[in-house]
C-alpha positions in Angstrom: -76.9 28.6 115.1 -79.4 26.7 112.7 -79.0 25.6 109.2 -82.0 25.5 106.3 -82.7 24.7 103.2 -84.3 27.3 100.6 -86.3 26.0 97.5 -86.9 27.9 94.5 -87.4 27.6 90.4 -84.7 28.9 88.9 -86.6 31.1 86.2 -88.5 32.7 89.6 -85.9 33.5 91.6 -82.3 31.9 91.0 -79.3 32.2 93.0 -77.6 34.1 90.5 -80.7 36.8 91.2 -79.7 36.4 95.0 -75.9 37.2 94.3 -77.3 40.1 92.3 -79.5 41.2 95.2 -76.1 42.3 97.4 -75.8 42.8 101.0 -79.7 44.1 101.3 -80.6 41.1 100.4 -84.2 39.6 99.4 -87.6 39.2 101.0 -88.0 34.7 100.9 -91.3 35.7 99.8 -94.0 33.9 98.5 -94.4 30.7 100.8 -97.9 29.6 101.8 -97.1 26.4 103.3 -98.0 26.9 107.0 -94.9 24.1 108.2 -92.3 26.2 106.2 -93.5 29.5 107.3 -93.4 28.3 111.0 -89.7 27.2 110.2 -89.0 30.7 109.2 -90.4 32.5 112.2 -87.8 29.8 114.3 -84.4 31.7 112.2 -82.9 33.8 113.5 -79.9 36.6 112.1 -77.0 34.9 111.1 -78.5 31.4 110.7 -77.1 29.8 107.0 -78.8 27.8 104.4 -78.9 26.4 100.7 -80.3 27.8 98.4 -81.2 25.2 96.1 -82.8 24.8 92.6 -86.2 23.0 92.3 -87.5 21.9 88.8 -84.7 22.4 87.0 -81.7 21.1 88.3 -82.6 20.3 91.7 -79.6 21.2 93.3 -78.1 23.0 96.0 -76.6 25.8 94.4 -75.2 28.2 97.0 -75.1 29.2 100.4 -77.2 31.9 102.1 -77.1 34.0 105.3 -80.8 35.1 106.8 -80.3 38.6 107.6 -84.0 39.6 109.0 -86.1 37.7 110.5 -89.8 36.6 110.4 -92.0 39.4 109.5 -94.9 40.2 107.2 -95.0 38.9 103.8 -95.3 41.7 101.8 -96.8 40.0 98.8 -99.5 38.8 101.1 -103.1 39.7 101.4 -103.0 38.3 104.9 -100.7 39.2 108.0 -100.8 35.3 108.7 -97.9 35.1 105.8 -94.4 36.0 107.4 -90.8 35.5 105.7 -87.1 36.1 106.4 -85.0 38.0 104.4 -81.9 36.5 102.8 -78.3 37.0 101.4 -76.0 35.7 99.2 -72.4 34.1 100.9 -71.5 31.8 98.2 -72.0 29.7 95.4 -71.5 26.1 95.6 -68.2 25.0 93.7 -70.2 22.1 92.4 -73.9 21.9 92.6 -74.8 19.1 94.7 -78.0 17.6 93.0 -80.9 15.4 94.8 -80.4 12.1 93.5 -76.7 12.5 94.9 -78.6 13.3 98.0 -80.8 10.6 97.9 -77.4 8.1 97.3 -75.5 9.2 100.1 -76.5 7.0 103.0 -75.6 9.3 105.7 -78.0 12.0 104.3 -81.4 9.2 104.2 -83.0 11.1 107.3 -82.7 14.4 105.6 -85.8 16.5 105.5 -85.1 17.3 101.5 -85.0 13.3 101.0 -88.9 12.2 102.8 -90.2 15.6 102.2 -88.8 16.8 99.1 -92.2 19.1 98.1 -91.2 21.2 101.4 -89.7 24.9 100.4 -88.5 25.7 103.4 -86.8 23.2 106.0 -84.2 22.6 108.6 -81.0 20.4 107.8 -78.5 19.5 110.5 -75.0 20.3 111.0 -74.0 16.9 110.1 -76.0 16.9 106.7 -74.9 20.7 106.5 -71.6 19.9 106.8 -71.8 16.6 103.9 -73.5 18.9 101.4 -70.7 21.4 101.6 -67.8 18.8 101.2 -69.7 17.0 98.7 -70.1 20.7 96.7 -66.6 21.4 97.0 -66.8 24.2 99.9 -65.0 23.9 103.1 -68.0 23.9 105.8 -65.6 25.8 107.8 -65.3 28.7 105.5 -69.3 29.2 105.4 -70.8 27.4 108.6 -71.5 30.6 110.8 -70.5 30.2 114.3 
């Protein structure tokens, strides 16, 4: 089991949108960054992730549950672009925002805080695990086994 972390702007794609989508979920569509693509051809079913509001807010917002993985973008002109599809598990109780990232200490080596422009990246269980408590969600409730 791995855990990720999902960036979009809000007024593209927001998590209430992903909530909205139900169990069939969404297409992660849209990434041309080569590193974040390559992420998403490592998921695999059942692997979790935040979903997390760039721009505005810049917060993780929920929790989300890949339910396909890598294939063909299909807002691509090329088959070199590849996403997973994605559902909804839950909203975060209180959005955990990046400069309360950036504060905690024990979340300085996350991915989100040295390479914050990245759309698509891995977190840890540990840093999972912190986001969750420091949202309000208990990460045993949503961390998939």
């Amino acid at each position: 089991m791995r855990y990720w972390l999902f960036k979009s702007e809000p007024f593209k794609w927001s998590f209430d949108m992903q909530v909205a989508a139900g169990e069939k979920g969404q297409e992660w569509d849209g990434v041309r960054n080569y590193q974040a693509r390559n992420f998403m051809r490592e998921m695999k079913i059942g692997d979790r992730g935040f979903f997390y509001h760039s721009n505005e807010g810049k917060a993780v917002v929920g929790i989300v549950e890949v339910i396909a993985e890598a294939h063909r973008d299909s807002t691509a002109d090329s088959d070199k672009w590849e996403c997973v599809d994605l559902k909804a598990v839950a909203p975060m109780p209180e959005p955990v925002t990046l400069d309360q990232v950036k504060g905690e200490p024990r979340l300085g080596e996350m991915v989100l805080v040295n390479n914050s422009r990245l759309s698509v990246q891995p977190v840890k269980d540990d840093e999972f695990r912190l986001i969750c408590e420091m949202g309000g969600l208990d990460p045993a409730k949503v961390m998939a086994d």
